[in-house]
MOPAC internal coordinates of N, CA, C and O (Angstrom, degrees):
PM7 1SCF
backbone

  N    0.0000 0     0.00 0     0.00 0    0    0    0
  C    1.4508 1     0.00 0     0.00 0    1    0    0
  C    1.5342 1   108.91 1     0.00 0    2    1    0
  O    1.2310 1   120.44 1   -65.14 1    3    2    1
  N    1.6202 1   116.77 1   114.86 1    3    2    1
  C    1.4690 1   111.27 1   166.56 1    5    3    2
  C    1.8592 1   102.76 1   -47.39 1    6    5    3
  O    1.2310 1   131.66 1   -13.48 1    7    6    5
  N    1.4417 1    95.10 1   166.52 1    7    6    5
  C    1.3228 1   131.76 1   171.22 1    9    7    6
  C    2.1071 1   112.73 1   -63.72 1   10    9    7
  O    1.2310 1   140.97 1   -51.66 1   11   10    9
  N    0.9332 1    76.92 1   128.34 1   11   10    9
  C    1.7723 1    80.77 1  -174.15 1   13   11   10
  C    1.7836 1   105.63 1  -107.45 1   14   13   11
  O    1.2310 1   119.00 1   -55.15 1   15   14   13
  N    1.2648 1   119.51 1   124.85 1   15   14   13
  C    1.3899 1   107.07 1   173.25 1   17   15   14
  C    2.1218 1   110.66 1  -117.44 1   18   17   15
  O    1.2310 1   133.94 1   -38.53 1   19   18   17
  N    1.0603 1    90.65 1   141.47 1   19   18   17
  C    1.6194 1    99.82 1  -170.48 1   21   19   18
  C    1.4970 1    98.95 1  -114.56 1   22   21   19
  O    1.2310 1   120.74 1   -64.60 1   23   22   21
  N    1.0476 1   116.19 1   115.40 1   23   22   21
  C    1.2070 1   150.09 1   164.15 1   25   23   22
  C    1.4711 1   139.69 1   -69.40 1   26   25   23
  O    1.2310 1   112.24 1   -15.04 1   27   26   25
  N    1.1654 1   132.24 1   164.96 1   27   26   25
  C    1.7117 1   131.56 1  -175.99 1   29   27   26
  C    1.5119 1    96.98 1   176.06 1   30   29   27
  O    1.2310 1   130.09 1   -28.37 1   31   30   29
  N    1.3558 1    98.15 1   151.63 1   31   30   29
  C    1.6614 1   123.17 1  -166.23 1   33   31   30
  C    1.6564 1    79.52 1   -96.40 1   34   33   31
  O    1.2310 1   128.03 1   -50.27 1   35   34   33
  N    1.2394 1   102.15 1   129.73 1   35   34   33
  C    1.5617 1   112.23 1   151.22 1   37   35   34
  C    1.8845 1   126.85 1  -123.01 1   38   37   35
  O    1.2310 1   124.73 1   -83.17 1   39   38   37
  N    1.4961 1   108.53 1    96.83 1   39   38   37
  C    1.4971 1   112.64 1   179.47 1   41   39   38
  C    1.9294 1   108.43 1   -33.48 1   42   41   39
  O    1.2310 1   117.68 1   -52.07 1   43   42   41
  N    1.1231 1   122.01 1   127.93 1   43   42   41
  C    1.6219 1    93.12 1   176.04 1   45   43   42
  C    1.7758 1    80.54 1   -95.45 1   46   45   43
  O    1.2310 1   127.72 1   -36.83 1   47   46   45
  N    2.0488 1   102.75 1   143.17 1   47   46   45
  C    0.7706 1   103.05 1   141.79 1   49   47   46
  C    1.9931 1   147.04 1  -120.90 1   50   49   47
  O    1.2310 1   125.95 1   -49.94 1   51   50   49
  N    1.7001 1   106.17 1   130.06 1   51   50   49
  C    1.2448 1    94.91 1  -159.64 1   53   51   50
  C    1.6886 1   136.57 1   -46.94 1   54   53   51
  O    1.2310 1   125.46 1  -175.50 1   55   54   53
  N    1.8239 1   107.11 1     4.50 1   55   54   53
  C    1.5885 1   100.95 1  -173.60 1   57   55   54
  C    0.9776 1   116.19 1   -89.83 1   58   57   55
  O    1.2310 1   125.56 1   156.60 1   59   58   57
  N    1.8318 1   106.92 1   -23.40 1   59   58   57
  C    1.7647 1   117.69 1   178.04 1   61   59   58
  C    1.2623 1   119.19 1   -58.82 1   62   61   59
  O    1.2310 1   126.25 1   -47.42 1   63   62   61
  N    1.4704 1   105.59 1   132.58 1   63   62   61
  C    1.6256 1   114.22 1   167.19 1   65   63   62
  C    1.6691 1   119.16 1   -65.32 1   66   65   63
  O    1.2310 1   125.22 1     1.76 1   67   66   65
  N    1.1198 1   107.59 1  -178.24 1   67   66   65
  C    1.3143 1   112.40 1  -159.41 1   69   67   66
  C    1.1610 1   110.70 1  -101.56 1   70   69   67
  O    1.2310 1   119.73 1  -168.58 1   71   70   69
  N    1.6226 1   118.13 1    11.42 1   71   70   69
  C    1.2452 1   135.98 1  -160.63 1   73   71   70
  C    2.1612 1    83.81 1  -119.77 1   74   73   71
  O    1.2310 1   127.27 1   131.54 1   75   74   73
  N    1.2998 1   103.62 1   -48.46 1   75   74   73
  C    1.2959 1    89.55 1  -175.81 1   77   75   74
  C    1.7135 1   123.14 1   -86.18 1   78   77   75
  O    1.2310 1   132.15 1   162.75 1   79   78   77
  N    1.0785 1    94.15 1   -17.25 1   79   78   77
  C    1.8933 1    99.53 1   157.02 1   81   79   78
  C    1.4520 1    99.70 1   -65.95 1   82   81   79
  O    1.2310 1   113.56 1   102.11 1   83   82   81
  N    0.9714 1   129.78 1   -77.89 1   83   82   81
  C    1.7154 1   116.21 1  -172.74 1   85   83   82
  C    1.0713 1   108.65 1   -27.20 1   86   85   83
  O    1.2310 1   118.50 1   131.83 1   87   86   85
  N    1.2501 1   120.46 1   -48.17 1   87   86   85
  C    1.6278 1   108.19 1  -166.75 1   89   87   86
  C    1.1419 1   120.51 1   -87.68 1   90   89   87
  O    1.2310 1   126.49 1   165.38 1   91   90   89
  N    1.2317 1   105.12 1   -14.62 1   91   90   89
  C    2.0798 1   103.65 1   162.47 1   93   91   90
  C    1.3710 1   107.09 1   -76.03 1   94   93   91
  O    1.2310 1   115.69 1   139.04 1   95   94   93
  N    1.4520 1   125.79 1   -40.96 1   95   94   93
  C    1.4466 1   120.50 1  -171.35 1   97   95   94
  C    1.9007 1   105.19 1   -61.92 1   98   97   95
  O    1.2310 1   122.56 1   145.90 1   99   98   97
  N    1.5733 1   112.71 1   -34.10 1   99   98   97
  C    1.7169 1   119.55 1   170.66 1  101   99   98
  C    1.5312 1   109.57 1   -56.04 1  102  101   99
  O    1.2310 1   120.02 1   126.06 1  103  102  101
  N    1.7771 1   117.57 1   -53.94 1  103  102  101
  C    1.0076 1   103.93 1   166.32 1  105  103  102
  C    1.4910 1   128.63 1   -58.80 1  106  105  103
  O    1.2310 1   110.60 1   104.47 1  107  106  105
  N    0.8009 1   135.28 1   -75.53 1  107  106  105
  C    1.9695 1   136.14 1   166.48 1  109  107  106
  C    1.5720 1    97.01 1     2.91 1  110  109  107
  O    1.2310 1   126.55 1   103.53 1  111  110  109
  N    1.7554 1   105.01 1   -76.47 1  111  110  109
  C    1.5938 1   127.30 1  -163.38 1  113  111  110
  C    1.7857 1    92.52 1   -57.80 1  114  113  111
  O    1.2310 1   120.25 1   136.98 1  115  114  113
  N    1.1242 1   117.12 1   -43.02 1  115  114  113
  C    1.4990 1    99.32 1   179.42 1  117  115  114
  C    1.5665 1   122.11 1   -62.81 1  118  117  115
  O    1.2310 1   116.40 1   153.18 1  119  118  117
  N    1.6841 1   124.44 1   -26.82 1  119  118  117
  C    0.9536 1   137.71 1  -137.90 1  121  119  118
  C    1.7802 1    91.48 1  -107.87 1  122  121  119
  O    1.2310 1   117.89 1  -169.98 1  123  122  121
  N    1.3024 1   121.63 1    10.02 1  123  122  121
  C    1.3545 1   123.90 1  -158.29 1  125  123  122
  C    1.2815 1   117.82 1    69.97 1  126  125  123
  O    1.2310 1    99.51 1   174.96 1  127  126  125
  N    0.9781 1   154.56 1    -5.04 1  127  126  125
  C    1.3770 1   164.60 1   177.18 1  129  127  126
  C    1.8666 1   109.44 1   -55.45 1  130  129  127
  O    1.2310 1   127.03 1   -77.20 1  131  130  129
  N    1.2108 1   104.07 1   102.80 1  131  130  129
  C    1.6649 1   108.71 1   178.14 1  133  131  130
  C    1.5281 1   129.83 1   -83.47 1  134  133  131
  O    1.2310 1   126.54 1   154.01 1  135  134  133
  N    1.5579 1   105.02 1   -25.99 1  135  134  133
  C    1.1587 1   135.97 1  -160.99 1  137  135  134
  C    1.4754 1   129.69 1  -118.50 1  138  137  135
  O    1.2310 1   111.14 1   -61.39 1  139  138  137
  N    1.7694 1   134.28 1   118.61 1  139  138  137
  C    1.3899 1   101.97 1  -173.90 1  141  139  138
  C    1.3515 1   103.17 1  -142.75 1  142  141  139
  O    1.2310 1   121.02 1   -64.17 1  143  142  141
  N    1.5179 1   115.66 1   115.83 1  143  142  141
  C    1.7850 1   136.00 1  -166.12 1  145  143  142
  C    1.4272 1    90.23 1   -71.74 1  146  145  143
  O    1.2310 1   120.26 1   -51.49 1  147  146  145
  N    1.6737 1   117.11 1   128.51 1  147  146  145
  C    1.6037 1    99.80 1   155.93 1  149  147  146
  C    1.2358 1    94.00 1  -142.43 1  150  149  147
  O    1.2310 1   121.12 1    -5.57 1  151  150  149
  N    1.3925 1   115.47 1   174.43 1  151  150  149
  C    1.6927 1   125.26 1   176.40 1  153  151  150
  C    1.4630 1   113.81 1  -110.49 1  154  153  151
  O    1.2310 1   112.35 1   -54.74 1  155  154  153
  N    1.5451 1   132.04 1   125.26 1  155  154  153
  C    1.2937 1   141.30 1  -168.43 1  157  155  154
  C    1.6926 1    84.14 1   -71.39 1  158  157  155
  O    1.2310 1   105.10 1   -37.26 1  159  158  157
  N    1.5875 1   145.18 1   142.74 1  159  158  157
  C    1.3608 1   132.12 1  -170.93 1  161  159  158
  C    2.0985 1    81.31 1  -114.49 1  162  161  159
  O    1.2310 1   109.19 1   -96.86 1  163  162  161
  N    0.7802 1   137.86 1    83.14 1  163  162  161
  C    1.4142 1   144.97 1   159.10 1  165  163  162
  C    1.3874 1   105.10 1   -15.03 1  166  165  163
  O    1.2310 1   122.11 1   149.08 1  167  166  165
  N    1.0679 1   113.57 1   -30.92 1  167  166  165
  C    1.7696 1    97.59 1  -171.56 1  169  167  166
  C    1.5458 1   101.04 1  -110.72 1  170  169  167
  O    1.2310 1   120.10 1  -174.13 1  171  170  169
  N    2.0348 1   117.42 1     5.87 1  171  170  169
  C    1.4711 1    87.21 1   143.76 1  173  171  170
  C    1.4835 1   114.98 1  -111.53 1  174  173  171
  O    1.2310 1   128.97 1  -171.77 1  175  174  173
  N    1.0634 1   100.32 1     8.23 1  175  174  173
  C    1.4318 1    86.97 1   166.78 1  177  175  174
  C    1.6402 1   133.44 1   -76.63 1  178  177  175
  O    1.2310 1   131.86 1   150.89 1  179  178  177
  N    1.4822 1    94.71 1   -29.11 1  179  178  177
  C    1.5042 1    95.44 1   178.44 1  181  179  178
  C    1.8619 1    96.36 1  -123.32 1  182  181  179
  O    1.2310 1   125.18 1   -97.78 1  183  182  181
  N    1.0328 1   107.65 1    82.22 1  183  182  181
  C    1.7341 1   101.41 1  -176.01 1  185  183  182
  C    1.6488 1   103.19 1   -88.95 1  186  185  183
  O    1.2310 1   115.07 1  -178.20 1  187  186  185
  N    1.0020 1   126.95 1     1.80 1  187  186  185
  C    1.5411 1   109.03 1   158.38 1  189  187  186
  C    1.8613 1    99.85 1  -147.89 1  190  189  187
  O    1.2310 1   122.32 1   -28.60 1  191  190  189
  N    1.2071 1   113.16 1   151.40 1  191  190  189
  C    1.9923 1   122.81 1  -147.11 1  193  191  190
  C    1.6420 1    84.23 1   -64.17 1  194  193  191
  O    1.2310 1   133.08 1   -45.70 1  195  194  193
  N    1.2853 1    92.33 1   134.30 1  195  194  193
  C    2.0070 1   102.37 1   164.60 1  197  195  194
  C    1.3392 1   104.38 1    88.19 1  198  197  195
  O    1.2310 1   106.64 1   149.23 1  199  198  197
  N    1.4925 1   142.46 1   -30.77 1  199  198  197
  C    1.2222 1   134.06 1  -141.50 1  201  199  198
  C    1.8263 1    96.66 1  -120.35 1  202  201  199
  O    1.2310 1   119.70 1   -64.73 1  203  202  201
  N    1.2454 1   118.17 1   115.27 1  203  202  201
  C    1.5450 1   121.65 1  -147.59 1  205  203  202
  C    1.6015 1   100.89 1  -118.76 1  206  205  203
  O    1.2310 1   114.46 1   -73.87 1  207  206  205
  N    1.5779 1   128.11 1   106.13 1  207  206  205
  C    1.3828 1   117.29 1   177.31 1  209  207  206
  C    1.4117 1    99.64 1  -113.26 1  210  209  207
  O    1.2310 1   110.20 1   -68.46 1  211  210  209
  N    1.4091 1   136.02 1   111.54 1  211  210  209
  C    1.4402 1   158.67 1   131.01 1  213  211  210
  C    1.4237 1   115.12 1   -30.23 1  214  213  211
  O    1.2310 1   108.79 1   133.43 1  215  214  213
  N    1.4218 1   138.58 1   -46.57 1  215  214  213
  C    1.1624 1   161.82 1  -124.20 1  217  215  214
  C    1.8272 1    99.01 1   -73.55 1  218  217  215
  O    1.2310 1   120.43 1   143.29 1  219  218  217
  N    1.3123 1   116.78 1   -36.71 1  219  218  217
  C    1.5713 1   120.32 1   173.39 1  221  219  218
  C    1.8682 1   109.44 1   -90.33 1  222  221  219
  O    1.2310 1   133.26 1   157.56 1  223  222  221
  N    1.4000 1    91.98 1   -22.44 1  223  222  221
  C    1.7647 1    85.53 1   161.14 1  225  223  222
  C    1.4308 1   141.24 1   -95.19 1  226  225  223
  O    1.2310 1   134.31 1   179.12 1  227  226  225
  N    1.4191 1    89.94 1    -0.88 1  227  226  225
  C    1.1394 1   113.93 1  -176.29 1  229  227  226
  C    2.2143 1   109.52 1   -90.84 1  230  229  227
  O    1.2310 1   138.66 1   136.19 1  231  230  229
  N    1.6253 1    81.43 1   -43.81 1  231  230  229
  C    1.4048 1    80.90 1   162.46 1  233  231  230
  C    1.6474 1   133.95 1   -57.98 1  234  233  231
  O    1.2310 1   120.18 1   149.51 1  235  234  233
  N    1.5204 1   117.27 1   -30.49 1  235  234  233
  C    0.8488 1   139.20 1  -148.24 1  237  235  234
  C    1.5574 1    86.39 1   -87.34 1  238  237  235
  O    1.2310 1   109.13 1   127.84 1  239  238  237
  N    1.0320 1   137.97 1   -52.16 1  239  238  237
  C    1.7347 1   163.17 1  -167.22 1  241  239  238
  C    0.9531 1   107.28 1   -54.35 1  242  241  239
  O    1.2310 1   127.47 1   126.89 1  243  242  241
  N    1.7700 1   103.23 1   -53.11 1  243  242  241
  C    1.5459 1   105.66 1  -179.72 1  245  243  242
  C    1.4372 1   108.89 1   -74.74 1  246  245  243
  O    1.2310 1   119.13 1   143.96 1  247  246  245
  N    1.4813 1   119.27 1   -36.04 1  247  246  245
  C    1.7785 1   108.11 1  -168.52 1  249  247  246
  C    1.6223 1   102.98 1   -71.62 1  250  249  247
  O    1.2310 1   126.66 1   166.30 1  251  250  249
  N    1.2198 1   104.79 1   -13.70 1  251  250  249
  C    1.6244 1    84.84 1   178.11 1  253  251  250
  C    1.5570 1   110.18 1   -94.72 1  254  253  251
  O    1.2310 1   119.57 1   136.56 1  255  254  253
  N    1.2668 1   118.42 1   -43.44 1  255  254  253
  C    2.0523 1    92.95 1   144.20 1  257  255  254
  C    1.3061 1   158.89 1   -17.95 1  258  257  255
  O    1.2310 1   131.14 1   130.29 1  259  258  257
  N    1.6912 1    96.11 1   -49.71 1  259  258  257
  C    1.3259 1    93.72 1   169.77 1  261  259  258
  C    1.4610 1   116.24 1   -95.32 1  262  261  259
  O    1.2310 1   128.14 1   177.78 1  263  262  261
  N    1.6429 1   101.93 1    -2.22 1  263  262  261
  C    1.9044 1    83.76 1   172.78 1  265  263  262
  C    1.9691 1    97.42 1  -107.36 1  266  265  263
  O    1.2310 1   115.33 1  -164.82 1  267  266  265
  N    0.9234 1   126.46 1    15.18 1  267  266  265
  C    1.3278 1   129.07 1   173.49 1  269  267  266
  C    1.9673 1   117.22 1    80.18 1  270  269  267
  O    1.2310 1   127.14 1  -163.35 1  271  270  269
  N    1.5864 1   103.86 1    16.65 1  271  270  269
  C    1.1220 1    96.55 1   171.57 1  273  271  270
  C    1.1378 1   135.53 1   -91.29 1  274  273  271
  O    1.2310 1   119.93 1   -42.47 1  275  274  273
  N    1.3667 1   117.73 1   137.53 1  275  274  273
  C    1.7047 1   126.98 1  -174.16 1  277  275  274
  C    1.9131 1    96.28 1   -57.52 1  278  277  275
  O    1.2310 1   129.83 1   -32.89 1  279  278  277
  N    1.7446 1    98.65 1   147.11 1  279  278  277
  C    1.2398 1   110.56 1   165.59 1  281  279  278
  C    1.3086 1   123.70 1  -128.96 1  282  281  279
  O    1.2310 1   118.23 1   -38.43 1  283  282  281
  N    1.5767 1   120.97 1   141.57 1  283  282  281
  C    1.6392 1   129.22 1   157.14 1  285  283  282
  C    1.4216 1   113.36 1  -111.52 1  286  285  283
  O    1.2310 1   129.74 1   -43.58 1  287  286  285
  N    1.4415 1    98.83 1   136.42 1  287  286  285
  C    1.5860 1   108.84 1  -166.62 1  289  287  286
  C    1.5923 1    97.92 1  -114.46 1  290  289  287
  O    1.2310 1   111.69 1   -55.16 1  291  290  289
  N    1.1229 1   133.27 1   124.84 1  291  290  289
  C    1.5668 1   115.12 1   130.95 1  293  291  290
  C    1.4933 1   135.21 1   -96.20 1  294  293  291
  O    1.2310 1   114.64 1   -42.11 1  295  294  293
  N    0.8959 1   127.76 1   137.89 1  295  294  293
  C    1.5305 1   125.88 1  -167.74 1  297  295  294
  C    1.4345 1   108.45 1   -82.25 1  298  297  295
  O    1.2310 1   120.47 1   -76.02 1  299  298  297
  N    1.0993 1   116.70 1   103.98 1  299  298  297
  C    1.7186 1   120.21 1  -176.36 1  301  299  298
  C    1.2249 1   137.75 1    27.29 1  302  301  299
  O    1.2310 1   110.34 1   -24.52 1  303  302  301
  N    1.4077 1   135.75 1   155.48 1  303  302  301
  C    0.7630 1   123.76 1  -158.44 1  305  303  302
  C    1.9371 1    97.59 1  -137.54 1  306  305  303
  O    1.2310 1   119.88 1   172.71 1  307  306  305
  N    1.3323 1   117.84 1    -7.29 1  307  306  305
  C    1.8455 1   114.94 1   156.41 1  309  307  306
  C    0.9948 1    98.69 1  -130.58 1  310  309  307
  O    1.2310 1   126.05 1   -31.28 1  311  310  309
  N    1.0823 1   105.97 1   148.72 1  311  310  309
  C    1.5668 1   123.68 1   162.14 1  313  311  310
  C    1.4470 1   118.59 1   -43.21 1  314  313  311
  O    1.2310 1   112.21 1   -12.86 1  315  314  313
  N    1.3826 1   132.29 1   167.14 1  315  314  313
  C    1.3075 1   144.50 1   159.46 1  317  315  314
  C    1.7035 1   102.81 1   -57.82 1  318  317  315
  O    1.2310 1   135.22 1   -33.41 1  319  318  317
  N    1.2641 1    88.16 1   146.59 1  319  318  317
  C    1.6857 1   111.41 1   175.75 1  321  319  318
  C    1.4621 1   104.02 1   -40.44 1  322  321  319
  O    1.2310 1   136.62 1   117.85 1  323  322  321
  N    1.7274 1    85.42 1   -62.15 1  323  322  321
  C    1.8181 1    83.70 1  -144.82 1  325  323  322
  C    1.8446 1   101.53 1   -75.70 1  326  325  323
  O    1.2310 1   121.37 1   168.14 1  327  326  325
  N    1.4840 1   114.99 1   -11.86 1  327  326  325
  C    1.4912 1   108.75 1   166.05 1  329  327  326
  C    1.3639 1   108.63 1   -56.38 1  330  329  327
  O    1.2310 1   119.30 1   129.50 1  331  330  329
  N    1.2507 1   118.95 1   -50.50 1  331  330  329
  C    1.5248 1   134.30 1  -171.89 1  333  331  330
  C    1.5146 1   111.77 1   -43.55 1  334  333  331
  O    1.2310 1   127.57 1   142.59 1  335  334  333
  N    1.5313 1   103.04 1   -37.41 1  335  334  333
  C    1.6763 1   121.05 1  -155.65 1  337  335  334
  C    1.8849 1    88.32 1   -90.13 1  338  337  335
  O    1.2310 1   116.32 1   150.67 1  339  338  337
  N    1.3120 1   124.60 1   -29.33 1  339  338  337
  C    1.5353 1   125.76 1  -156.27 1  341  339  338
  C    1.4758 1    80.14 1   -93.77 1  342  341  339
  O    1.2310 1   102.37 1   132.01 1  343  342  341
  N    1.2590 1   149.87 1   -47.99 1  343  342  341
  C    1.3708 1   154.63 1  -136.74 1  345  343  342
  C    1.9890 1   114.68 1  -101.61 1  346  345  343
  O    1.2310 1   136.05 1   149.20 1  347  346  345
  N    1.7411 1    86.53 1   -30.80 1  347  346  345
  C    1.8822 1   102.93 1   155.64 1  349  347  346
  C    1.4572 1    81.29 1   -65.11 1  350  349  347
  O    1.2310 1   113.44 1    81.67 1  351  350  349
  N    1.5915 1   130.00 1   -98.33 1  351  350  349
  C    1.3771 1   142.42 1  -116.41 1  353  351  350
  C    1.6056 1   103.04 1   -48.19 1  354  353  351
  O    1.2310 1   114.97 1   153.62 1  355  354  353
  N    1.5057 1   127.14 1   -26.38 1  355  354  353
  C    1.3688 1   126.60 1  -168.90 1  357  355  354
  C    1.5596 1   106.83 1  -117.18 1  358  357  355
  O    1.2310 1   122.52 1  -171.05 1  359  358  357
  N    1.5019 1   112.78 1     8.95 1  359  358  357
  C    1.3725 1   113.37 1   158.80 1  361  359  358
  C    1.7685 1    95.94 1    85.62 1  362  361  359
  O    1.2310 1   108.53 1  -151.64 1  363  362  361
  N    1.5656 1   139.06 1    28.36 1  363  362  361
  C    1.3614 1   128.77 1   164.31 1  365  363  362
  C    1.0467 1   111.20 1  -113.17 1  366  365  363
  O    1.2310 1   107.04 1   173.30 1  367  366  365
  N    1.2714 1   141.74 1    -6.70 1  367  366  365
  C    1.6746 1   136.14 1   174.81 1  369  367  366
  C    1.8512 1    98.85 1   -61.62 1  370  369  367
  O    1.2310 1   127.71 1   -58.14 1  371  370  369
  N    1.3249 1   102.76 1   121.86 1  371  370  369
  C    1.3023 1   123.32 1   156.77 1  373  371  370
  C    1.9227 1    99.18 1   -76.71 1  374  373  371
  O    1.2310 1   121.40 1   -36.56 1  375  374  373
  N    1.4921 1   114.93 1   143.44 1  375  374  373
  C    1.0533 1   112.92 1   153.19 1  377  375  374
  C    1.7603 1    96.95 1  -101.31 1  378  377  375
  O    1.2310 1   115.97 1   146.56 1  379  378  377
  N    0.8063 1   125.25 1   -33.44 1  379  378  377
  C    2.0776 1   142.64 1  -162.73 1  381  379  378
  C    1.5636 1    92.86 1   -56.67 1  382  381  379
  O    1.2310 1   116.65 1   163.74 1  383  382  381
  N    1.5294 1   123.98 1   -16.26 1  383  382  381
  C    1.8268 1    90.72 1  -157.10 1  385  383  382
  C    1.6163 1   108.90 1   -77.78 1  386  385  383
  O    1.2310 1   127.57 1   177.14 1  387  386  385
  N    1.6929 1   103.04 1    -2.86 1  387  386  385
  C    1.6636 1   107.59 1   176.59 1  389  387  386
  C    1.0001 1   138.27 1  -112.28 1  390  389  387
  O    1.2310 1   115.14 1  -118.53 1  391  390  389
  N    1.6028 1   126.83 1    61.47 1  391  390  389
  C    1.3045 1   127.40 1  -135.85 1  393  391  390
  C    1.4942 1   103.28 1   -75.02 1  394  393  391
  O    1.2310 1   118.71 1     6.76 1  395  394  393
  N    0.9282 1   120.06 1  -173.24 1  395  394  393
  C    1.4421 1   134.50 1  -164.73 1  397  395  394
  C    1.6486 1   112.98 1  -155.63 1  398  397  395
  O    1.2310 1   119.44 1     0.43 1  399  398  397
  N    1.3913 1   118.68 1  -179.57 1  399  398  397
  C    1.8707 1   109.28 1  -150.90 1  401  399  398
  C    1.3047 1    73.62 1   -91.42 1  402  401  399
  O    1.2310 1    93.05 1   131.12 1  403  402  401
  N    1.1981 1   163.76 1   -48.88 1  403  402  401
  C    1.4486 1   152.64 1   173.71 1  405  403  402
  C    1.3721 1   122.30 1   -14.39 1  406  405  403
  O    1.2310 1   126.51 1   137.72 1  407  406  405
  N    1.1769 1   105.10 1   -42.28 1  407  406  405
  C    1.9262 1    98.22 1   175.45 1  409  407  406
  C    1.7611 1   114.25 1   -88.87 1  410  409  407
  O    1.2310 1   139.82 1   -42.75 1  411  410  409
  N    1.0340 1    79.17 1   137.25 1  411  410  409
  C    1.6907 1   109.32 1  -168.11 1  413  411  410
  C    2.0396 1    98.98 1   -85.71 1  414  413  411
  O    1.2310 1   126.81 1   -74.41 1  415  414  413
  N    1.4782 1   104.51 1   105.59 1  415  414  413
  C    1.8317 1   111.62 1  -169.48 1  417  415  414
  C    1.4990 1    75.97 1  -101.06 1  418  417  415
  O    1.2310 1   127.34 1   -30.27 1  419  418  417
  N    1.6925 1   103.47 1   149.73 1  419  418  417
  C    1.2805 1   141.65 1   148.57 1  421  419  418
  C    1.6635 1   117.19 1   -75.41 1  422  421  419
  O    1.2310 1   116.67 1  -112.04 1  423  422  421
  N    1.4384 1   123.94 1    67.96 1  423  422  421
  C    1.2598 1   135.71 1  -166.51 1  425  423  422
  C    1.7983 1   106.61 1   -38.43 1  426  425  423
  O    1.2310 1   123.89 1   139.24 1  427  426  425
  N    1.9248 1   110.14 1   -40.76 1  427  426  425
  C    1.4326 1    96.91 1  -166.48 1  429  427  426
  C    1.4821 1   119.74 1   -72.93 1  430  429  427
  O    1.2310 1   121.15 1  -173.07 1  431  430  429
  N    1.2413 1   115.41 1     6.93 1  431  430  429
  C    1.6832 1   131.98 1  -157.64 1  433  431  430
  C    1.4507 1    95.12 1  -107.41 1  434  433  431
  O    1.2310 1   116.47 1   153.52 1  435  434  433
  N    1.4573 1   124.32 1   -26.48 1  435  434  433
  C    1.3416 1   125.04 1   179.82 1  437  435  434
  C    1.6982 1   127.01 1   -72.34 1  438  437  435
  O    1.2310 1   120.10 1   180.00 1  439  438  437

């Protein structure tokens, strides 16, 4: 029998210490858990243009090192604020590119 890995989304959040990420990544790893989905959140990583803090993803990297869990990352999913705020000001920010179960599709047009 191949190897089976069981998985869970983990939000990283940036206030936790690095003492309490370890210990969620122990819990998971205790719980059978092989695997841990998280999302890079782009707008904290770069919360003002050019200036780049890693420091909660970085934590996150390491706790799954030292307890040996495999990781999947996706790298965000909106943009940074202040892109958002430059991209209103000249009229190109889509709010539409993320729809949600709220919009009502015309299936025969599809």
């Amino acid at each position: 029998m191949k190897d089976f890995s069981l998985g869970t989304m983990y939000w990283i959040n940036p206030k936790l210490t690095v003492a309490e990420v370890e210990e969620d990544f122990c819990r998971m790893r205790d719980n059978g858990l092989t695997l841990v989905r998280c999302i890079v959140w782009w707008e904290l990583v770069e919360e003002i243009e050019g200036q780049y803090d890693f420091t909660h993803v970085d934590c996150f990297f390491a706790a799954a090192e030292k307890t040996g869990m495999d990781v999947m990352v996706t790298i965000g999913f909106y943009l940074p604020f202040w892109l958002t705020a430059k991209l209103d000001a000249i009229g190109k920010n889509d709010p539409g590119r993320y729809p949600n179960s709220t919009i009502k599709y015309d299936y025969a047009y599809l």
